[in-house]
NUFIDREN-870720 format. One record per residue: residue in one letter; x, y, z of N, C-alpha, C in turn. Coordinates in Angstrom, 1 decimal, decimal comma, padded with zeros to 4 digits, always signed. Last residue first. Example, Ala and Ser with C-alpha at 12.3 -4.5 7.8 and 13.67 -1.06 7.14 Angstrom:
<pts>
residuo_n_east_n_north_n_up_ca_east_ca_north_ca_up_c_east_c_north_c_up
S_+012,8_-002,2_+007,1_+013,7_-001,1_+007,1_+012,9_+000,0_+007,9
A_+013,2_-005,7_+007,8_+012,3_-004,5_+007,8_+013,2_-003,3_+007,8
</pts>
This chain:
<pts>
residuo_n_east_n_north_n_up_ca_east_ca_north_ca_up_c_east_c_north_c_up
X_+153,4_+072,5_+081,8_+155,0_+072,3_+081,2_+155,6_+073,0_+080,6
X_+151,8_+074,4_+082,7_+151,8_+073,0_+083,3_+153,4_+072,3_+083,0
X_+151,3_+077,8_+083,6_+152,2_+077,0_+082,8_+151,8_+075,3_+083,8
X_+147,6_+078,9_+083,9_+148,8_+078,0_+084,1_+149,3_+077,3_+083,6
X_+145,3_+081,0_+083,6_+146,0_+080,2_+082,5_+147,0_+080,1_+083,4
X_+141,9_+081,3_+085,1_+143,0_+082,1_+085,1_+144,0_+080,8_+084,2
X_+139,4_+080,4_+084,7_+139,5_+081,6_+083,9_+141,6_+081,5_+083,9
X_+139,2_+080,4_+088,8_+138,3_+080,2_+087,2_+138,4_+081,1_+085,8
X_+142,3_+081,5_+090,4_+141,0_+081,7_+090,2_+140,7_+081,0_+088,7
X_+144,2_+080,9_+093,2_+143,8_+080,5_+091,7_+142,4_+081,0_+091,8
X_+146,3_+082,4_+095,9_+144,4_+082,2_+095,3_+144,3_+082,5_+093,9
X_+149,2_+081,4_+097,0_+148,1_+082,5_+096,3_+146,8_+081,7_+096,0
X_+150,4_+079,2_+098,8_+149,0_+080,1_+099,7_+148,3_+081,3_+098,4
X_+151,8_+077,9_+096,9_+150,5_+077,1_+097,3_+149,8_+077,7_+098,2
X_+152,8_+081,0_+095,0_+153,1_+079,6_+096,1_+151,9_+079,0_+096,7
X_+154,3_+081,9_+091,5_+153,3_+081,7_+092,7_+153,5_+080,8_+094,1
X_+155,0_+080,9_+089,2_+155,8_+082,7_+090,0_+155,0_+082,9_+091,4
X_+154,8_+078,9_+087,9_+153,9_+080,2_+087,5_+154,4_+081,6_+088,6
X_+157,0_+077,4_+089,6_+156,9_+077,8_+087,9_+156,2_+078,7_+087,4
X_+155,7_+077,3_+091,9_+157,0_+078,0_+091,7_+156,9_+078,2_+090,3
X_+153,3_+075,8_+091,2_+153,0_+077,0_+091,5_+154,5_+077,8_+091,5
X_+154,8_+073,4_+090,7_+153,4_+074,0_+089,7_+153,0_+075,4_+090,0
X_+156,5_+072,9_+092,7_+156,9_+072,9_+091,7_+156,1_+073,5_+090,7
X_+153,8_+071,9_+095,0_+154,9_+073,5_+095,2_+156,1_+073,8_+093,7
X_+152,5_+070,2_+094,0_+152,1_+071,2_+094,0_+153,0_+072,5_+094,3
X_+154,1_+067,7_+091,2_+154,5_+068,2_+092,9_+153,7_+070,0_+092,9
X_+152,6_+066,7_+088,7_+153,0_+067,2_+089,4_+153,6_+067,5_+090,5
X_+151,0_+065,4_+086,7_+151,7_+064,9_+087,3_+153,3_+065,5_+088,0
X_+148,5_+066,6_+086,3_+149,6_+066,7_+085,2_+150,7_+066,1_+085,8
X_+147,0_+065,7_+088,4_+146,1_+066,0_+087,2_+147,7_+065,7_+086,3
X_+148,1_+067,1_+090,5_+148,1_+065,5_+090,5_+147,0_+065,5_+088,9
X_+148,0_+070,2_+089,6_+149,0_+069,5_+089,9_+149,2_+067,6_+089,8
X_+145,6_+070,2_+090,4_+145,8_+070,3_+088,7_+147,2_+070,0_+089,1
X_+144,5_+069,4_+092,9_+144,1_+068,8_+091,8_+144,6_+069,2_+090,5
X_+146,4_+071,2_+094,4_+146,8_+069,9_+094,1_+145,6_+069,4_+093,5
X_+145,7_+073,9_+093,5_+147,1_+073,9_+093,5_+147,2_+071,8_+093,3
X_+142,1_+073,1_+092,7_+142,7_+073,4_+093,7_+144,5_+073,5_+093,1
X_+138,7_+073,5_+091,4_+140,4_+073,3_+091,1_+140,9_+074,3_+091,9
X_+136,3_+075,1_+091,2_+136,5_+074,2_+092,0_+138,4_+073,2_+092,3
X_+136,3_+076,1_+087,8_+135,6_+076,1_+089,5_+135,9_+075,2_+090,0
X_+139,5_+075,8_+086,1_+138,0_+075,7_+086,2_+137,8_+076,0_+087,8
X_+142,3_+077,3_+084,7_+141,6_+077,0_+086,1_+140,3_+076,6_+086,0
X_+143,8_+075,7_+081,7_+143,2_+076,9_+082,4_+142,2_+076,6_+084,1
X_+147,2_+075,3_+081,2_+146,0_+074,7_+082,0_+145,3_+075,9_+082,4
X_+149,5_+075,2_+078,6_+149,1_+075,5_+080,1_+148,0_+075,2_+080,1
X_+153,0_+074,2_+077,9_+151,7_+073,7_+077,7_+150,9_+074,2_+079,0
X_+155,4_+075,8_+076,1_+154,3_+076,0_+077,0_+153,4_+075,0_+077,1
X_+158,2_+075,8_+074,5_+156,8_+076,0_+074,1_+156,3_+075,6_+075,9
X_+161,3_+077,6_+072,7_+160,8_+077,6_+074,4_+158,9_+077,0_+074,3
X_+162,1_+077,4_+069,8_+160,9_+078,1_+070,6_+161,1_+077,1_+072,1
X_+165,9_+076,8_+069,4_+164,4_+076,3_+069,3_+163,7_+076,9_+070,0
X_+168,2_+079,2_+069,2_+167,6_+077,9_+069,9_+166,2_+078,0_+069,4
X_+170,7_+080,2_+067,7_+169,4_+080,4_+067,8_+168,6_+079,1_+068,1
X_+174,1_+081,8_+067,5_+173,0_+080,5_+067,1_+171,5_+080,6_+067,9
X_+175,9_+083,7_+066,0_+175,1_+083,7_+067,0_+174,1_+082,3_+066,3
X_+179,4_+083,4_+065,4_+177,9_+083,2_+064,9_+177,4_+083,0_+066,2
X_+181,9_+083,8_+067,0_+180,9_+084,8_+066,7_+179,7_+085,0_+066,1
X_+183,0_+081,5_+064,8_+183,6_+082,5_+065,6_+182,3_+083,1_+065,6
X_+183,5_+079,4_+062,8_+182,1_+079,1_+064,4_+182,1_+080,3_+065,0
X_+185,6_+079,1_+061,8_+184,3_+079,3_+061,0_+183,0_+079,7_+062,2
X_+188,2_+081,2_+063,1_+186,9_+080,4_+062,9_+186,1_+080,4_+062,3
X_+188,7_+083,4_+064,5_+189,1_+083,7_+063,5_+188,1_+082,5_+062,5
X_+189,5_+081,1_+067,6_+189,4_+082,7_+067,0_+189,3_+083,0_+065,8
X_+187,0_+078,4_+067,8_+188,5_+078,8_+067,6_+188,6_+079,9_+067,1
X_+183,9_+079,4_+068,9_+184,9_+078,5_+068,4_+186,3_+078,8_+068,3
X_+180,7_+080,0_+070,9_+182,5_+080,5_+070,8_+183,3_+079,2_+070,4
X_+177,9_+081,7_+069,5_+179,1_+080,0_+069,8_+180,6_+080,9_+069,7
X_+176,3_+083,2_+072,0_+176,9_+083,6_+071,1_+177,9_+082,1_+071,0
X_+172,9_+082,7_+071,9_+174,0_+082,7_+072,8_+175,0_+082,7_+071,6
X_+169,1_+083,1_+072,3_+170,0_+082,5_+071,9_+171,5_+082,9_+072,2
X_+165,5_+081,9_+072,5_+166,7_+082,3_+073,2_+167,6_+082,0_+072,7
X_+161,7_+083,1_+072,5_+163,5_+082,5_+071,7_+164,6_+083,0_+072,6
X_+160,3_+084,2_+073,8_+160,7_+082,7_+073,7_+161,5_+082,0_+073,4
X_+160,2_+086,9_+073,8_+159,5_+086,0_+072,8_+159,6_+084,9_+072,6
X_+159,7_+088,2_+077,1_+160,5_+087,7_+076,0_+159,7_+087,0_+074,9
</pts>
């Protein structure tokens, strides 16, 4: 997706509100790239995290293998 996400306003039928589609703010990211040696709980206690919440967010679980290089959503 592009980030953006938006929903149709449902107001009174006929309405000024009727059927305008509204448009939410950018969705934004803050991510973390892996250095050597960074583990699931040092970048986790780094961002003040729970390690199984840091790794559910990136689509992952505290048994995949981070690697140096690789980009993690933090927030």
């Amino acid at each position: 997706s592009n980030g953006l996400y938006g929903f149709i306003k449902l107001g009174v039928t006929n309405g000024p509100a009727y059927g305008k589609r509204v448009t939410g703010q950018l969705v934004s990211h803050t991510y973390y790239t892996v250095k050597y040696g960074d583990s699931w709980w040092t970048i986790a206690q780094r961002n003040g995290l729970n390690m199984t919440t840091l790794a559910s967010q990136n689509g992952k679980t505290i048994y995949t293998t981070i690697y140096p290089g690789q980009r993690l959503v933090v927030r």
